[in-house]
N, C-alpha and C positions, 0 to 999 in steps of 0.2 A: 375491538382490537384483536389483531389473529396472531397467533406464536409462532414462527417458524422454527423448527428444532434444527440442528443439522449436527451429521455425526460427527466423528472424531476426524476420517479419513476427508471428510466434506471440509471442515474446518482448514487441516493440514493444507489442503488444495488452495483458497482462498487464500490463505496466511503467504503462501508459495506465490501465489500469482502476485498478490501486491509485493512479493519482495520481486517478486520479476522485473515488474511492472517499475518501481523506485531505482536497478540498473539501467534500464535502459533509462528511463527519463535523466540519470545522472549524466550520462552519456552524451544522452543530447542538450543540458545545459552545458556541459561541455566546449561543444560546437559552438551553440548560438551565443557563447559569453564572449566568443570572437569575432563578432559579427557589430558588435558595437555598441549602442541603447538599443535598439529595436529586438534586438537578439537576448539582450538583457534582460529587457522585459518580460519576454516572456521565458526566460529561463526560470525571472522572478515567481510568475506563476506556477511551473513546473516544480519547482524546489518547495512552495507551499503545499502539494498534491502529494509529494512525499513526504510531508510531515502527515498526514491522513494515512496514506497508504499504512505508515510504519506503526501510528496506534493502533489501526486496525490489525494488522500483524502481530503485534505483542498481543493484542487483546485476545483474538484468536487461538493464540500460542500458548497461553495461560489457564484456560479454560480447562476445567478437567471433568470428564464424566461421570454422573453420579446416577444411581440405579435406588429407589425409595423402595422398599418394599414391605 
């Protein structure tokens, strides 16, 4: 099993993109909830994808760096 470390500024980036990432998809469930069941649908999906996005987010966002020495 391999650790990937990532810094502080790396984290912030990631954190940032999936909050990106969760306006625009709000966006377009939006649209597609006008569109009828099929639109629905996958708005359905879209709306589960932001609930990931967001813990990964807070997860991210939480995390604070620690220096052992």
């Amino acid at each position: 099993m391999s650790v990937i470390t990532l810094t502080q500024g790396e984290r912030d980036k990631f954190a940032a993109w999936c909050e990106q990432e969760m306006k625009s998809n709000e966006l377009m469930c939006e649209q597609l909830s006008k569109l009828g069941l099929p639109g629905e649908l996958v708005a359905r999906d879209m709306r589960q994808k932001n609930i990931a996005y967001m813990i990964v987010a807070k997860i991210l966002r939480s995390i604070e760096d620690m220096t052992i020495c």
